[in-house]
PyMOL Python script that loads the backbone (N, CA, C, O; Angstrom):
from pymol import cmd

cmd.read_pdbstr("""\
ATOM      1  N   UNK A   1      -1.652  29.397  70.524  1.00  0.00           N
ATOM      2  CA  UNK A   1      -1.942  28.681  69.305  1.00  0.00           C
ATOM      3  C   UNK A   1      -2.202  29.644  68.148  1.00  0.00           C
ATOM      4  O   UNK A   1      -1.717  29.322  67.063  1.00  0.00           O
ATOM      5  N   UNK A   2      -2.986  30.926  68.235  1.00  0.00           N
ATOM      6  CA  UNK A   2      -3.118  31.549  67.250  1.00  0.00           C
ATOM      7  C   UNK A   2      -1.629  32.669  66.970  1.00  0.00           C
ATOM      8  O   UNK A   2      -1.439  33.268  65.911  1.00  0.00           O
ATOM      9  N   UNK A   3      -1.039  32.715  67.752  1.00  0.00           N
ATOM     10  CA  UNK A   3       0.432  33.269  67.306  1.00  0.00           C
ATOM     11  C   UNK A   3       0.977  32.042  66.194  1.00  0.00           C
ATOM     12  O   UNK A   3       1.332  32.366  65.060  1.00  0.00           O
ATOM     13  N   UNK A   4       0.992  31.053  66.512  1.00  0.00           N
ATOM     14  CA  UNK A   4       1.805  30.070  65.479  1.00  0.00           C
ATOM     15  C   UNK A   4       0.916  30.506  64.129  1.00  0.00           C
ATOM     16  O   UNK A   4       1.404  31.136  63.191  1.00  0.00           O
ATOM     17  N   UNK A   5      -0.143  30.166  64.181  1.00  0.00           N
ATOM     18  CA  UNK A   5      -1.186  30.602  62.903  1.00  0.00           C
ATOM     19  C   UNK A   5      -1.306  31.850  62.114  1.00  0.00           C
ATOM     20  O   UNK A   5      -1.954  32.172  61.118  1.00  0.00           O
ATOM     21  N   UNK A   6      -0.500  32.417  62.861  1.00  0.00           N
ATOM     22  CA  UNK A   6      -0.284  33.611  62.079  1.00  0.00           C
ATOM     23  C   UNK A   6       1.283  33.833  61.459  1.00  0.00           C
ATOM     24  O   UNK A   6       1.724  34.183  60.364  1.00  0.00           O
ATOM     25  N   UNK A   7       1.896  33.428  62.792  1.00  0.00           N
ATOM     26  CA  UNK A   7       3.552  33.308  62.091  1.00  0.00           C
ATOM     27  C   UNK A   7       3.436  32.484  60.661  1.00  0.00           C
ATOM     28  O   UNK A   7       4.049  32.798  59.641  1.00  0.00           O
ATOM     29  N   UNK A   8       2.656  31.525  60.772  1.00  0.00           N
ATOM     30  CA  UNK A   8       2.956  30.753  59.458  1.00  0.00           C
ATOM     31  C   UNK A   8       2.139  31.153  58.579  1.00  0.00           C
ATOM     32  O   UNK A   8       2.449  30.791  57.444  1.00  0.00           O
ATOM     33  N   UNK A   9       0.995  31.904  58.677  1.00  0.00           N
ATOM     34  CA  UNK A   9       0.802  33.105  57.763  1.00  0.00           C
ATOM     35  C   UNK A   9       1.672  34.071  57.152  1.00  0.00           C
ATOM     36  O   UNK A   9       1.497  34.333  55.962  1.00  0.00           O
ATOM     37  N   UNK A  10       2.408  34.528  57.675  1.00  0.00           N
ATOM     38  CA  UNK A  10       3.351  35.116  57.926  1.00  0.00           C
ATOM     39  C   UNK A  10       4.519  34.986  56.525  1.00  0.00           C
ATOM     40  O   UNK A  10       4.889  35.695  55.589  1.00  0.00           O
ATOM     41  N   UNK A  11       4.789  33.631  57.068  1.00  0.00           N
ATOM     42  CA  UNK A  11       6.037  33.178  56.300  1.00  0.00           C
ATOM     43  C   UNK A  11       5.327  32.864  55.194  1.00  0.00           C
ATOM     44  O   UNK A  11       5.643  33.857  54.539  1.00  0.00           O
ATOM     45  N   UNK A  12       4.575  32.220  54.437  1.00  0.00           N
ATOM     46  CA  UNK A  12       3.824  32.152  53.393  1.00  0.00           C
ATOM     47  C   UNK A  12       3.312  33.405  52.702  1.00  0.00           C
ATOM     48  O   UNK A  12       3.211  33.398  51.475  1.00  0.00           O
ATOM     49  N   UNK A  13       3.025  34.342  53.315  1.00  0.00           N
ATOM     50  CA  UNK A  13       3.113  35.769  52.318  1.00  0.00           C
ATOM     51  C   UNK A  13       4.417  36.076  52.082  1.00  0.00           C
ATOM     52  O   UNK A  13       4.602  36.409  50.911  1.00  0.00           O
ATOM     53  N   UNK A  14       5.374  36.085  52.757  1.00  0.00           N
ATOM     54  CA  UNK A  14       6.501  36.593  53.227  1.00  0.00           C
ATOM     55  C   UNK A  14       7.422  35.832  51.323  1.00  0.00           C
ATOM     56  O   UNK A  14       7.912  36.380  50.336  1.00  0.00           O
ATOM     57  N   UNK A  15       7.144  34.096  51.843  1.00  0.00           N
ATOM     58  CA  UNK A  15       8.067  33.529  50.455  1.00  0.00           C
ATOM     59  C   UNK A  15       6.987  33.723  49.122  1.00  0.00           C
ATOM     60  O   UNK A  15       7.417  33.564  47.980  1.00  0.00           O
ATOM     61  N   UNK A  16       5.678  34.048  49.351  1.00  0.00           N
ATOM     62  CA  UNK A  16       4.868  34.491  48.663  1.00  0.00           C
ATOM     63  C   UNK A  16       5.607  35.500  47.413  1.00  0.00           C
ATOM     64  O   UNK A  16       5.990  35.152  46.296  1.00  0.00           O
ATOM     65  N   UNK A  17       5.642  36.687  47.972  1.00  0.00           N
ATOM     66  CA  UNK A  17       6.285  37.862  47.705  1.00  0.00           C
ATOM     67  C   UNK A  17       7.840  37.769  47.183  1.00  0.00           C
ATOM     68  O   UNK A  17       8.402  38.524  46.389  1.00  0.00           O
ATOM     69  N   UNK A  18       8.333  36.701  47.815  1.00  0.00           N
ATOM     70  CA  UNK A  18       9.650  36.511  47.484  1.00  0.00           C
ATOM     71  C   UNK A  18       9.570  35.675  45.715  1.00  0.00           C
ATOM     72  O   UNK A  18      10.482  35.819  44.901  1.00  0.00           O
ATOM     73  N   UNK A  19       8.452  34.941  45.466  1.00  0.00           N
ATOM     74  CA  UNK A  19       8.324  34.519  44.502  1.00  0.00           C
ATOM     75  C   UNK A  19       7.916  34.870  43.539  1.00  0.00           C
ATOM     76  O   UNK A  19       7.870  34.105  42.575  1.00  0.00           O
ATOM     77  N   UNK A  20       7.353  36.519  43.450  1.00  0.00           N
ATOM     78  CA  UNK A  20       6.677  37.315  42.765  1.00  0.00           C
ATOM     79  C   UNK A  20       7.890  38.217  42.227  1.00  0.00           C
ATOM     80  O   UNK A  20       8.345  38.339  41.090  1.00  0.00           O
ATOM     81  N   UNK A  21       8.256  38.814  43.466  1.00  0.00           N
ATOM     82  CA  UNK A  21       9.323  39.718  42.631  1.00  0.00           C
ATOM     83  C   UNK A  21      10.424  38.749  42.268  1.00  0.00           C
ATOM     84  O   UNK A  21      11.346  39.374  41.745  1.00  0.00           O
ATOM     85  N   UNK A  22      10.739  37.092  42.373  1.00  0.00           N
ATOM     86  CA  UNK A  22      12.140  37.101  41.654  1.00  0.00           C
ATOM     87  C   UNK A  22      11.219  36.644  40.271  1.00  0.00           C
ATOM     88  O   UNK A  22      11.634  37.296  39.313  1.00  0.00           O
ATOM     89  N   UNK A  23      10.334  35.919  39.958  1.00  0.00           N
ATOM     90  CA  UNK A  23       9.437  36.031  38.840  1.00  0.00           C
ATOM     91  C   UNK A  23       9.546  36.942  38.000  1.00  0.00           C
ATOM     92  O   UNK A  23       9.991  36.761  36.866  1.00  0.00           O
ATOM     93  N   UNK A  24       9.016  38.417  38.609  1.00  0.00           N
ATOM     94  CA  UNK A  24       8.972  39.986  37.951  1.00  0.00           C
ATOM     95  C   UNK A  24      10.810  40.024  37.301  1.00  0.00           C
ATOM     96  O   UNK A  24      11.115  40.186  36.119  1.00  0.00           O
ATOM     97  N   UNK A  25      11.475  39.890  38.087  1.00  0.00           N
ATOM     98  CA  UNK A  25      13.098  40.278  37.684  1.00  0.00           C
ATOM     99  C   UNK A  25      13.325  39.327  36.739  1.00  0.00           C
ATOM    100  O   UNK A  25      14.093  39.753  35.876  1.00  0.00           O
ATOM    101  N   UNK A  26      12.922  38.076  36.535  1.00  0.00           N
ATOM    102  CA  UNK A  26      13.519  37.059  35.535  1.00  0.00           C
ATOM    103  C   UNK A  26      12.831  37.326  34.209  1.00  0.00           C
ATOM    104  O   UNK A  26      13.403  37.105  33.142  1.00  0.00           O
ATOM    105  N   UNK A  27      11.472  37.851  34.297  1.00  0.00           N
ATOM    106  CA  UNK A  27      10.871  37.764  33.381  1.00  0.00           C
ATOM    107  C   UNK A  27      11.594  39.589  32.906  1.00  0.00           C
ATOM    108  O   UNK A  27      11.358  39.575  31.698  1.00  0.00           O
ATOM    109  N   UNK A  28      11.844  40.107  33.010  1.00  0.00           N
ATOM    110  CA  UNK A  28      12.609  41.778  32.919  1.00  0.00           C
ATOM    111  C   UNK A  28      13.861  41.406  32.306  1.00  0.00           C
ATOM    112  O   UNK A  28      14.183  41.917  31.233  1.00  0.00           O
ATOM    113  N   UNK A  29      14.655  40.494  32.936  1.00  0.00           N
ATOM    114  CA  UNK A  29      15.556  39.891  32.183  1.00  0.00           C
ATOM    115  C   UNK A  29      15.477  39.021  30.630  1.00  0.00           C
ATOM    116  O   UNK A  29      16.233  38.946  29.661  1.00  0.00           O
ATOM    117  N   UNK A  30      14.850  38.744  30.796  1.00  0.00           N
ATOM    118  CA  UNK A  30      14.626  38.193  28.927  1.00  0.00           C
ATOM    119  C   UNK A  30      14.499  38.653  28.321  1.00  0.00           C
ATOM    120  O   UNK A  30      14.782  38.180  27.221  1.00  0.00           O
ATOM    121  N   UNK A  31      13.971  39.984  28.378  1.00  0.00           N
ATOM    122  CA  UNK A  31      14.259  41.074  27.344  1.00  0.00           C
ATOM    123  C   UNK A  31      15.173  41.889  26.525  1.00  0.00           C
ATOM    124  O   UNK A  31      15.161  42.602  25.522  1.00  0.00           O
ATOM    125  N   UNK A  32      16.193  41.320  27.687  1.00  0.00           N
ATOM    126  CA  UNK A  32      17.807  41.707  27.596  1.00  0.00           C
ATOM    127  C   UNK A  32      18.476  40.730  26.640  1.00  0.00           C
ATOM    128  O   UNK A  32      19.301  41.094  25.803  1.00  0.00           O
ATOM    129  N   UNK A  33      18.040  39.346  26.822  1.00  0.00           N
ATOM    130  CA  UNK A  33      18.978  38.618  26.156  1.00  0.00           C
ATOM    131  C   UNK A  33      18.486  38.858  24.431  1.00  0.00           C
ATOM    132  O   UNK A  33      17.442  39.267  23.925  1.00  0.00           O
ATOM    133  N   UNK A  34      19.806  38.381  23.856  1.00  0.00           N
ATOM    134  CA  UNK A  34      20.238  38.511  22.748  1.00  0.00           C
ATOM    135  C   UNK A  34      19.733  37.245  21.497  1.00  0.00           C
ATOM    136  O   UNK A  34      19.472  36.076  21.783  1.00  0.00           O
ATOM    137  N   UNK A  35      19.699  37.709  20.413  1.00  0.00           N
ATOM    138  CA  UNK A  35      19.195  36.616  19.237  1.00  0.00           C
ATOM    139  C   UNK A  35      19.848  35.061  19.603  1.00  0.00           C
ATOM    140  O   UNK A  35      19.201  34.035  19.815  1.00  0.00           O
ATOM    141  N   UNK A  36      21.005  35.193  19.606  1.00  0.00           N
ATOM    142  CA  UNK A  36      22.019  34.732  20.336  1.00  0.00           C
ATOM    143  C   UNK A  36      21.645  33.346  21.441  1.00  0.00           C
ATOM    144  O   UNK A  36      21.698  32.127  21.274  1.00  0.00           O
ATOM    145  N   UNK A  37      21.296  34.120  22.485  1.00  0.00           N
ATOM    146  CA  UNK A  37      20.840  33.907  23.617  1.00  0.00           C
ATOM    147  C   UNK A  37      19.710  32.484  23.595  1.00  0.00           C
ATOM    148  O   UNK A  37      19.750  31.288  23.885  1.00  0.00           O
ATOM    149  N   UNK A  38      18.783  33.428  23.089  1.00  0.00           N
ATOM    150  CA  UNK A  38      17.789  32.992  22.964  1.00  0.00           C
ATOM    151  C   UNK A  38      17.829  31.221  22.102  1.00  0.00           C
ATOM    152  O   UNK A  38      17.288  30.201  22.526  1.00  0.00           O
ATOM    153  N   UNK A  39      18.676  31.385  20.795  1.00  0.00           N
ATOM    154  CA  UNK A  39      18.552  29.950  20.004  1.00  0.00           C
ATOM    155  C   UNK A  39      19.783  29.132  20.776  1.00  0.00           C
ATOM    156  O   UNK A  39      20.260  28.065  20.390  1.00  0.00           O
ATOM    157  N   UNK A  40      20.158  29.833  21.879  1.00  0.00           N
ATOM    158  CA  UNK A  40      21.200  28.720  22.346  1.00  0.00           C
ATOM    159  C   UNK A  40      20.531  27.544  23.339  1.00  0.00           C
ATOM    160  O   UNK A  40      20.907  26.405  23.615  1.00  0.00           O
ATOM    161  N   UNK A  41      19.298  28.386  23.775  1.00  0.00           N
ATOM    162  CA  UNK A  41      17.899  27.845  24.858  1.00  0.00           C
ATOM    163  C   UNK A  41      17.156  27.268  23.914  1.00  0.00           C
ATOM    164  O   UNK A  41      16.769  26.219  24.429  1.00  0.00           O
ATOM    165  N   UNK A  42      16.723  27.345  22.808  1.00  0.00           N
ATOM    166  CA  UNK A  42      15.598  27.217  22.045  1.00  0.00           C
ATOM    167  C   UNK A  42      14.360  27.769  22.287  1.00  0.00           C
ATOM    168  O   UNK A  42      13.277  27.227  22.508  1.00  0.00           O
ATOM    169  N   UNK A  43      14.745  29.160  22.199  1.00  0.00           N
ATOM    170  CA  UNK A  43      13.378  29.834  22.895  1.00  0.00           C
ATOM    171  C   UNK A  43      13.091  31.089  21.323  1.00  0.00           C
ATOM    172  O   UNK A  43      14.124  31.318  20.695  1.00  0.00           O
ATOM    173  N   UNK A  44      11.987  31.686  20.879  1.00  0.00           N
ATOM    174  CA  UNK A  44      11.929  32.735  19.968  1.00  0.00           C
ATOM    175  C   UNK A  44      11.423  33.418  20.681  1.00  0.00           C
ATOM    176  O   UNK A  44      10.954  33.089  21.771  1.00  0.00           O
ATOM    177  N   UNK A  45      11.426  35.268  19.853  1.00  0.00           N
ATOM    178  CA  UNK A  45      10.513  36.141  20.476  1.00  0.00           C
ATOM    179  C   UNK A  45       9.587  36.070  21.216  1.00  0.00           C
ATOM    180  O   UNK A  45       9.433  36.612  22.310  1.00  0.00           O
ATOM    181  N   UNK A  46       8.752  35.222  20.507  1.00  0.00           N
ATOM    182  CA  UNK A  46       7.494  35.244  20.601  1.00  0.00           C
ATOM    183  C   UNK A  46       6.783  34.590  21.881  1.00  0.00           C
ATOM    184  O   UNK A  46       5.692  34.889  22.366  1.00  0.00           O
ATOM    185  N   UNK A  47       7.832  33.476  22.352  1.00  0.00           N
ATOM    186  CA  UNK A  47       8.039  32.507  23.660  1.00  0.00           C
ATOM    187  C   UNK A  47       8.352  33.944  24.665  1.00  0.00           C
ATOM    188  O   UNK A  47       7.706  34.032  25.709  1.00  0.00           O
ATOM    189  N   UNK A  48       9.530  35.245  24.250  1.00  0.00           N
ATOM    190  CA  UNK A  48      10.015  35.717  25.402  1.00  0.00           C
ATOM    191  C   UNK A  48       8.502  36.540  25.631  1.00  0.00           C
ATOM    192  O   UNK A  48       7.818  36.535  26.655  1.00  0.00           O
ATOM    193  N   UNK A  49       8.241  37.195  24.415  1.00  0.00           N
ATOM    194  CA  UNK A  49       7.063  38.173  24.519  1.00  0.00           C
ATOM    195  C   UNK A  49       5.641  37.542  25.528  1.00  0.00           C
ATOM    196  O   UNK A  49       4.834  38.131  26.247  1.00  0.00           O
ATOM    197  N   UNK A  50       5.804  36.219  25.198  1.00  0.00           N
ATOM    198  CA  UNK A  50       4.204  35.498  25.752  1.00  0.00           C
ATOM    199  C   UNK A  50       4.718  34.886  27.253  1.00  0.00           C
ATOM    200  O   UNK A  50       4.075  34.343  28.152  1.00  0.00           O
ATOM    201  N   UNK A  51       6.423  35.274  27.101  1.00  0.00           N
ATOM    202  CA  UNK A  51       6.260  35.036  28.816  1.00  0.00           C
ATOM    203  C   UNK A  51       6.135  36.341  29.669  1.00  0.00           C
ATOM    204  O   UNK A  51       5.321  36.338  30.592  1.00  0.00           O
ATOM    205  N   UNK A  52       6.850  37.404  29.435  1.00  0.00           N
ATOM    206  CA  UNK A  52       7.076  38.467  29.598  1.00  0.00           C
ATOM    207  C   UNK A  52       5.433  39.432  29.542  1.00  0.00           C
ATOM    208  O   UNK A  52       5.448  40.601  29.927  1.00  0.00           O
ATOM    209  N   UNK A  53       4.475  38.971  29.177  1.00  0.00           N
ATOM    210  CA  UNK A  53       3.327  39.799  29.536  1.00  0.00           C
ATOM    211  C   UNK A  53       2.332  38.876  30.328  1.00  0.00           C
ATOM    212  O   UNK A  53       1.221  38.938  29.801  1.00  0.00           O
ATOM    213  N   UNK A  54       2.358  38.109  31.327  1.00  0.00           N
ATOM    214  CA  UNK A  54       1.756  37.296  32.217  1.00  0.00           C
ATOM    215  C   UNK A  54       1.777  38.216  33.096  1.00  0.00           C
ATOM    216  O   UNK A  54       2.540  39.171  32.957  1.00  0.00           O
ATOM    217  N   UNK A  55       1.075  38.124  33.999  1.00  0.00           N
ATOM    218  CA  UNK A  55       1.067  38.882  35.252  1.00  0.00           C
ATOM    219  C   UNK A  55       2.340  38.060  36.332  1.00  0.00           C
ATOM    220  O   UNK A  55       2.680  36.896  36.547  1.00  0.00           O
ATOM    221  N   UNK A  56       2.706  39.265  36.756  1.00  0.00           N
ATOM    222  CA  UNK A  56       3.897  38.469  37.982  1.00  0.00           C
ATOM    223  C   UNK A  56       3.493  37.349  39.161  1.00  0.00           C
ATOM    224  O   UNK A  56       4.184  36.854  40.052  1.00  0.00           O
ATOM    225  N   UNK A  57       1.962  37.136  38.766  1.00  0.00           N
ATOM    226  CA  UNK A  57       1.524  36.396  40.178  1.00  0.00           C
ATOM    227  C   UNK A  57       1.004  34.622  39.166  1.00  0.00           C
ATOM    228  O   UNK A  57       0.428  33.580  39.481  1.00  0.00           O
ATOM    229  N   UNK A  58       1.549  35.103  38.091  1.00  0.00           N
ATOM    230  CA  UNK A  58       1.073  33.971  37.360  1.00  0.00           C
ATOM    231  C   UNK A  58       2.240  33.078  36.655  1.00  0.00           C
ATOM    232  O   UNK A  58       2.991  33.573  35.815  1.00  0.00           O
ATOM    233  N   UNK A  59       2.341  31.519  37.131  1.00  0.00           N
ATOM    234  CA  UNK A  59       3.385  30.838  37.002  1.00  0.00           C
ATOM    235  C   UNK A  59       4.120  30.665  34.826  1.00  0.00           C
ATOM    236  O   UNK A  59       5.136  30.021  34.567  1.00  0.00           O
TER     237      UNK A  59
END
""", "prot")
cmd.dss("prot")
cmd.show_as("cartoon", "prot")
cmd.util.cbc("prot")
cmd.orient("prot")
């Protein structure tokens, strides 16, 4: 019983982590996009800047 309890510990850090770094990469990516880009989304600087300095563990 405590093997299962940990496997599924396990997998919950596991997609944990998986949700952090694709977070970290998306938010790395907006920096890239273009004036362009951005009013085709309806998004300004200031939206990329105030997403882009959150911590990676924060939605």
């Amino acid at each position: 019983m405590t093997n299962i309890h940990i496997s599924g510990l396990f997998t919950r850090l596991g997609q944990t982590l998986h949700v952090w770094r694709d977070r970290a990469r998306q938010r790395r990516e907006l920096t890239r996009w273009t004036d362009r880009d951005l009013h085709d989304v309806g998004l300004s600087w200031s939206d990329i800047i105030r997403e882009v300095e959150k911590p990676f563990w924060r939605p």
